[in-house]
C-alpha positions as CSV (number, residue, x, y, z in Angstrom):
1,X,106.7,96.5,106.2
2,X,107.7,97.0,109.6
3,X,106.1,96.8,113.2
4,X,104.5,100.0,114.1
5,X,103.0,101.8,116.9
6,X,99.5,100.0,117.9
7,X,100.5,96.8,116.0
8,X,100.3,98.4,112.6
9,X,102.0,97.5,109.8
10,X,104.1,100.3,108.4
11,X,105.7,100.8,105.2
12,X,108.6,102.8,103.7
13,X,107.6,106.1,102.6
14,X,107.7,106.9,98.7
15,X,107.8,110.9,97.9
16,X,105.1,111.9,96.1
17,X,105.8,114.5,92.8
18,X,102.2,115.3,92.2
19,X,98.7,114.7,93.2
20,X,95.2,115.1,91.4
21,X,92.1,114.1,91.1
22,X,89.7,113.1,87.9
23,X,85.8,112.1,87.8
24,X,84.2,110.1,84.5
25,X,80.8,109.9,84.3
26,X,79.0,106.6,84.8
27,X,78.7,104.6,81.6
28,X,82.5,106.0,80.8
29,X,85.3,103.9,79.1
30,X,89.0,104.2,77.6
31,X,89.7,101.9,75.1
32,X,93.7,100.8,74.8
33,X,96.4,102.7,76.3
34,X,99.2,103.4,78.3
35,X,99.6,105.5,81.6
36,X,101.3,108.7,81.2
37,X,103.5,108.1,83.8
38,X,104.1,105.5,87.0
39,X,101.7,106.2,89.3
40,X,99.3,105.2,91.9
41,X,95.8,105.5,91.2
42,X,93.7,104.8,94.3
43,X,89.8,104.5,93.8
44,X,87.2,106.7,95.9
45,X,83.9,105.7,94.2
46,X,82.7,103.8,91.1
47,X,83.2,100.2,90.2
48,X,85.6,99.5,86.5
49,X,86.7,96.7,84.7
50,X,90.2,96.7,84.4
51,X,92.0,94.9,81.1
52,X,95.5,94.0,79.9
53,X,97.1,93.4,76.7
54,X,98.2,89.6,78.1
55,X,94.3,89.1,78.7
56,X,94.1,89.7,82.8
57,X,90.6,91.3,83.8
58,X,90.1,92.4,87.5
59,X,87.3,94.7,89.2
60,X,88.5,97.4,90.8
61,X,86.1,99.2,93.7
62,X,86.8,101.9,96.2
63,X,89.8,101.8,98.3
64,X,91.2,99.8,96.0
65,X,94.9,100.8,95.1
66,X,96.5,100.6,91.6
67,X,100.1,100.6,90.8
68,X,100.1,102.0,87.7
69,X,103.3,101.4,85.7
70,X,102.5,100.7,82.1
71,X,103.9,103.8,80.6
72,X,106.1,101.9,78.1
73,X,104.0,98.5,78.2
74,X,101.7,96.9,76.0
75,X,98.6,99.1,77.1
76,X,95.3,98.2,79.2
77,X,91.4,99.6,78.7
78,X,88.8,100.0,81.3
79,X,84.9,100.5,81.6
80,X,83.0,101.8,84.2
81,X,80.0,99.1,85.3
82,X,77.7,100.8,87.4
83,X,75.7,103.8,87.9
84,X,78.4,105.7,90.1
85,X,80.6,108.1,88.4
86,X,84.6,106.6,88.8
87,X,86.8,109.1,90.9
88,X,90.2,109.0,91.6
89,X,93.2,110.1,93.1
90,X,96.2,110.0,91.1
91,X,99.2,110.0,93.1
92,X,102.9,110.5,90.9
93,X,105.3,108.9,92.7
94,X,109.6,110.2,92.7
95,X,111.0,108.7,89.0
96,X,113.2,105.5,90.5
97,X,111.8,105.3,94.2
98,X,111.8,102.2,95.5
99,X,108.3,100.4,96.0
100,X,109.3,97.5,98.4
101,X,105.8,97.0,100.5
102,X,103.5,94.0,100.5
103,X,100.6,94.1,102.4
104,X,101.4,91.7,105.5
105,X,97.7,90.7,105.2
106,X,98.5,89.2,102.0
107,X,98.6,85.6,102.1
108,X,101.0,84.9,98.5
């Protein structure tokens, strides 16, 4: 990322094929699978827990932003924990861009 105008970080852009959005209701769940394709899938209301095959569980919330790229990986499930439905965007990103951004914030 790269110094921007009112001391913002800015990033390259990535060109976006597609974008939708998706709602499951509260109590909703997807047991092992795979992403149909790499994409971003950025939160806008609900809480889930997030699994992988290798055993990694995280909480994702709103705002939070998830590169999704295991369309040929092992697989991952999710369940939503909470009364608040789980809506998304899902953003398909150009098949080989290049995703070279860290958050400056981010302290690893």
């Amino acid at each position: 990322m790269t110094e921007g105008a009112r001391g913002d970080f800015v990033g390259s852009p990535v060109e976006a094929v597609a974008v939708s959005f998706q709602e499951t209701r509260s109590g909703g769940s997807f047991e092992w699978h795979q992403d149909p394709v790499p994409r971003f899938v950025i939160t806008l209301s609900g809480t889930l827990e997030f699994e992988t095959k290798s055993g990694a569980t995280f909480t994702i919330r709103p705002g939070d932003v998830l590169l999704a790229q295991d369309n040929s990986g092992s697989g991952h499930k999710w369940r939503l924990i909470g009364e608040e439905p789980w809506c998304r965007a899902y953003v398909v990103y150009r098949e080989g861009a290049e995703l070279n951004f860290k958050p400056k914030g981010d302290a690893a």
